[in-house]
BASEFI-961450 format. One record per residue: residue number from 1; x, y, z of N, C-alpha, C in turn; residue in one letter. Coordinates in Angstrom, 2 decimals. Example, Ala and Ser with C-alpha at 12.3 -4.5 7.8 and 13.67 -1.06 7.14 Angstrom:
BEGIN
ATOM num    n_xx    n_yy    n_zz   ca_xx   ca_yy   ca_zz    c_xx    c_yy    c_zz residu
ATOM   1   13.19   -5.69    7.80   12.30   -4.50    7.80   13.20   -3.30    7.80      A
ATOM   2   12.85   -2.25    7.08   13.67   -1.06    7.14   12.90    0.03    7.87      S
***
This chain:
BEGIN
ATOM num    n_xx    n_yy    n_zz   ca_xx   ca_yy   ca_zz    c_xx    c_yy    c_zz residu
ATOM   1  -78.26  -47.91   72.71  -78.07  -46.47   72.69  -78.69  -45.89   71.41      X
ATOM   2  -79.33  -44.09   71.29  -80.25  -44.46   70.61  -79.35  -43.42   69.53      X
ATOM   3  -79.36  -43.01   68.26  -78.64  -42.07   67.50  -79.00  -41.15   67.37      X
ATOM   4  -78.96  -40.15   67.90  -79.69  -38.49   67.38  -78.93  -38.10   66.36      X
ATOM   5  -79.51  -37.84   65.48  -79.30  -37.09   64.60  -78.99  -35.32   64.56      X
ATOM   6  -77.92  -34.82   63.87  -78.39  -32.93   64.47  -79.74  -32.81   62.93      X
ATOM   7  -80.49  -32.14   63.09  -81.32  -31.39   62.21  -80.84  -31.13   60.50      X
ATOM   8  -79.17  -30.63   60.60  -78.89  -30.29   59.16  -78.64  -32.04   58.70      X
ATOM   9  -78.34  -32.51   59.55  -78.10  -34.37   58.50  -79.05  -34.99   57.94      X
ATOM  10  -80.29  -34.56   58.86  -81.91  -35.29   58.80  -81.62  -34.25   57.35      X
ATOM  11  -81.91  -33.49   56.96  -82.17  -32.52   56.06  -81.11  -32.74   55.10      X
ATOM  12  -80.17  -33.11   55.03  -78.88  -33.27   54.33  -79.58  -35.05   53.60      X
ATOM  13  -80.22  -35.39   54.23  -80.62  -36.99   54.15  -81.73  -36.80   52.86      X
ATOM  14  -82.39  -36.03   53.07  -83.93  -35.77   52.52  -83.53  -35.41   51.43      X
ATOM  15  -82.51  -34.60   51.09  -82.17  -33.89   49.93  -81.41  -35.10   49.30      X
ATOM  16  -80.79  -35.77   49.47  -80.21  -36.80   48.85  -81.29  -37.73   48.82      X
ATOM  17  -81.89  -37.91   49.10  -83.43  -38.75   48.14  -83.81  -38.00   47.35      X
ATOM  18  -84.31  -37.03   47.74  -84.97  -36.00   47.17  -83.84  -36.25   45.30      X
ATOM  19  -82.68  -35.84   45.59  -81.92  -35.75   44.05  -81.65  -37.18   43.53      X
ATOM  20  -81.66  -38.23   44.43  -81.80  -39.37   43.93  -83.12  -39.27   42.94      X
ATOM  21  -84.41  -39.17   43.57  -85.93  -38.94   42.91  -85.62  -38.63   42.07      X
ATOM  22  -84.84  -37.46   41.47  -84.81  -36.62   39.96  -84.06  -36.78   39.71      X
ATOM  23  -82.83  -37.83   39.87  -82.53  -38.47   38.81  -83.25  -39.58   38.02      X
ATOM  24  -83.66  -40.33   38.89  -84.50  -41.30   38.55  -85.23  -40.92   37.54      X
ATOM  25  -86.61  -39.52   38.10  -87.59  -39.10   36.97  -86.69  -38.47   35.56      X
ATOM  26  -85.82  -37.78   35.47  -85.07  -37.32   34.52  -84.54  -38.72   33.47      X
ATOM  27  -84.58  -39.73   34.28  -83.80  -41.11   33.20  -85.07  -41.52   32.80      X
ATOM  28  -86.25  -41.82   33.49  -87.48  -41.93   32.90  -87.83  -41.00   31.25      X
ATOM  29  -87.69  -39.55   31.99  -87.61  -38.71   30.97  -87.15  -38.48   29.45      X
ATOM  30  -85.95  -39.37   29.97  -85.30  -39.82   28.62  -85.78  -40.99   27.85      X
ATOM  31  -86.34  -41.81   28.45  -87.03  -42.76   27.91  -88.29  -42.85   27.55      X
ATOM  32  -89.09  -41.87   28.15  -90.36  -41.83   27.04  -89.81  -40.94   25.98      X
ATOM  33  -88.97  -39.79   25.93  -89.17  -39.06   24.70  -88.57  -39.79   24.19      X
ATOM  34  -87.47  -40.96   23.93  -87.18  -42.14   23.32  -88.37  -42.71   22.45      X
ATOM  35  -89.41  -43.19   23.43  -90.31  -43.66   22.87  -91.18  -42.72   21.71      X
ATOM  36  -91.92  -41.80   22.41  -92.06  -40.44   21.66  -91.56  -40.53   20.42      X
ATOM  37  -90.16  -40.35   20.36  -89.57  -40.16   19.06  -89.81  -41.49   18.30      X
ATOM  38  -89.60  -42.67   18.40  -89.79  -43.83   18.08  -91.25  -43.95   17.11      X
ATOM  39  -92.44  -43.61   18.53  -93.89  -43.77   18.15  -94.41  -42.95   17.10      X
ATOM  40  -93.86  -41.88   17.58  -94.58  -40.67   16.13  -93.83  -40.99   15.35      X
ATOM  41  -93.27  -41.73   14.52  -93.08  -42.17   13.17  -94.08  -43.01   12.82      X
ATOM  42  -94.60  -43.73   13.51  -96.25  -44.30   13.65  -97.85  -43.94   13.84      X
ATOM  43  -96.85  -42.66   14.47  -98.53  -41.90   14.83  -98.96  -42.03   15.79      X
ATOM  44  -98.34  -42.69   16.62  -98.70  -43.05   18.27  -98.11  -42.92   19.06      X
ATOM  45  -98.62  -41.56   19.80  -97.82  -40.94   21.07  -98.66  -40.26   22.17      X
ATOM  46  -99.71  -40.12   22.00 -100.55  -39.64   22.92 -100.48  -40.13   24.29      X
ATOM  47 -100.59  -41.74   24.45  -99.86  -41.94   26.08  -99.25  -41.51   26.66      X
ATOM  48  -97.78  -41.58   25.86  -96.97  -40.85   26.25  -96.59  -39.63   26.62      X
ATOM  49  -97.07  -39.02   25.50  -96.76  -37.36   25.63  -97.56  -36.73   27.22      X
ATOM  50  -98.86  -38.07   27.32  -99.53  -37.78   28.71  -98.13  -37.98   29.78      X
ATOM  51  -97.79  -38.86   29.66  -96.72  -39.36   30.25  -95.24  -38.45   30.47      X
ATOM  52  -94.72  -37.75   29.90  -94.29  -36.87   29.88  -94.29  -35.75   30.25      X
ATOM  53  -95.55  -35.22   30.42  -96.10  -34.29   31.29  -96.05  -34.20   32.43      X
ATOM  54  -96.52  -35.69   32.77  -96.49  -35.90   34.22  -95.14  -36.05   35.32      X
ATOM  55  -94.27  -36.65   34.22  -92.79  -36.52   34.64  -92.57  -35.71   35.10      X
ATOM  56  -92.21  -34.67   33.77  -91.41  -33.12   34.00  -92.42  -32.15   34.70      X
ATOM  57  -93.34  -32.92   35.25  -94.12  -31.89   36.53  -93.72  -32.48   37.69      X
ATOM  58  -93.88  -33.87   37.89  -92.77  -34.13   39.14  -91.81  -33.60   39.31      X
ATOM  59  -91.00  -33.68   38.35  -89.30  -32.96   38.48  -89.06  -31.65   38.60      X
ATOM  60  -90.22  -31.00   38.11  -90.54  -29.52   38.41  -90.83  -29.76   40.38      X
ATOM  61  -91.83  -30.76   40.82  -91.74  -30.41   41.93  -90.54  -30.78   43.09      X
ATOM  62  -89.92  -31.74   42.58  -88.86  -31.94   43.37  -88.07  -30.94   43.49      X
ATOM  63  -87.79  -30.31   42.00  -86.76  -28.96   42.09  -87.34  -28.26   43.10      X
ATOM  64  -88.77  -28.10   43.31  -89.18  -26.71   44.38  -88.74  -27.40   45.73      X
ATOM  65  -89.20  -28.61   45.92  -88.90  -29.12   47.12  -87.63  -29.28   47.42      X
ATOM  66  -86.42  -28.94   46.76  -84.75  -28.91   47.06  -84.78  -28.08   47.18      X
ATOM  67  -85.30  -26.91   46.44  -85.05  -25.32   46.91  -85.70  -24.67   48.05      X
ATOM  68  -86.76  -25.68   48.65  -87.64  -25.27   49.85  -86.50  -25.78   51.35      X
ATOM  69  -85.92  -27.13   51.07  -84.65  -27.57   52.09  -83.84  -26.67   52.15      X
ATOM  70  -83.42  -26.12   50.83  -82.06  -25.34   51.11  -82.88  -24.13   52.16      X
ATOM  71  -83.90  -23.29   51.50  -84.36  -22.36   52.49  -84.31  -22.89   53.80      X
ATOM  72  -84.94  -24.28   54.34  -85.35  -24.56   55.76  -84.28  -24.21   56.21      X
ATOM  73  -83.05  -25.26   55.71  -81.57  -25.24   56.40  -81.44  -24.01   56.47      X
ATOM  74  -81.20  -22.84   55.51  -80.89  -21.63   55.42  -81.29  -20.47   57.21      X
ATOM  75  -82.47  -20.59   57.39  -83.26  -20.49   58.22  -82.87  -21.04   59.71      X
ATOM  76  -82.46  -22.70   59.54  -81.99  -23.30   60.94  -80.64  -22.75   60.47      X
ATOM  77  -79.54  -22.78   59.71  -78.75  -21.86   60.02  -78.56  -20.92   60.96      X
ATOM  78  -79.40  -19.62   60.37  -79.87  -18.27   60.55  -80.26  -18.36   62.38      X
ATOM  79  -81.27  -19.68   62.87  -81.45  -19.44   63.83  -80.47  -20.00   65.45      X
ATOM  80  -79.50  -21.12   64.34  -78.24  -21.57   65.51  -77.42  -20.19   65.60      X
ATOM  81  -76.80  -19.85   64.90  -76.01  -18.41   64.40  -76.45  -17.72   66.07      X
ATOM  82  -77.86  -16.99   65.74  -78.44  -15.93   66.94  -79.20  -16.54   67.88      X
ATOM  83  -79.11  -17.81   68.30  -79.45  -18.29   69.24  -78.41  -18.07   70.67      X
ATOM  84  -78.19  -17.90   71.51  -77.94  -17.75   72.84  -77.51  -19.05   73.22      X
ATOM  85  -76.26  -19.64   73.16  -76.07  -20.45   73.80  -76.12  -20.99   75.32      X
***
């Protein structure tokens, strides 16, 4: 027998990776500017700081992509609501 899923769980699913992802990149986060702080007492951080960038632009996009779910759901909401049973 096969499991259907309704639409808000599939979506309820995605978002919980989705915030899993940024946690993940956010603990990363903490660990290069770890390093960061570490290296520039040496003078060597340029990897990193590349590295860093690239993070907190992921995590920038995940944030859009949680706030793009909440809209979808928002929307399939909006359209079970005035749908015609």
């Amino acid at each position: 027998m096969e499991t259907r899923f309704h639409p808000v769980d599939r979506e309820n699913e995605h978002v919980k990776m989705l915030t899993l992802a940024r946690s993940r990149l956010v603990s990363q986060r903490h660990h290069v500017v770890g390093e960061i702080a570490e290296d520039s007492r040496r003078g060597f951080n340029d990897n990193l700081c590349d590295a860093l960038i690239l993070i907190q632009s992921a995590i920038e996009a995940v944030d859009r992509a949680i706030a793009d779910e909440a809209l979808i759901a928002a929307a399939s909401d909006k359209l079970r609501i005035t749908s015609p049973a």
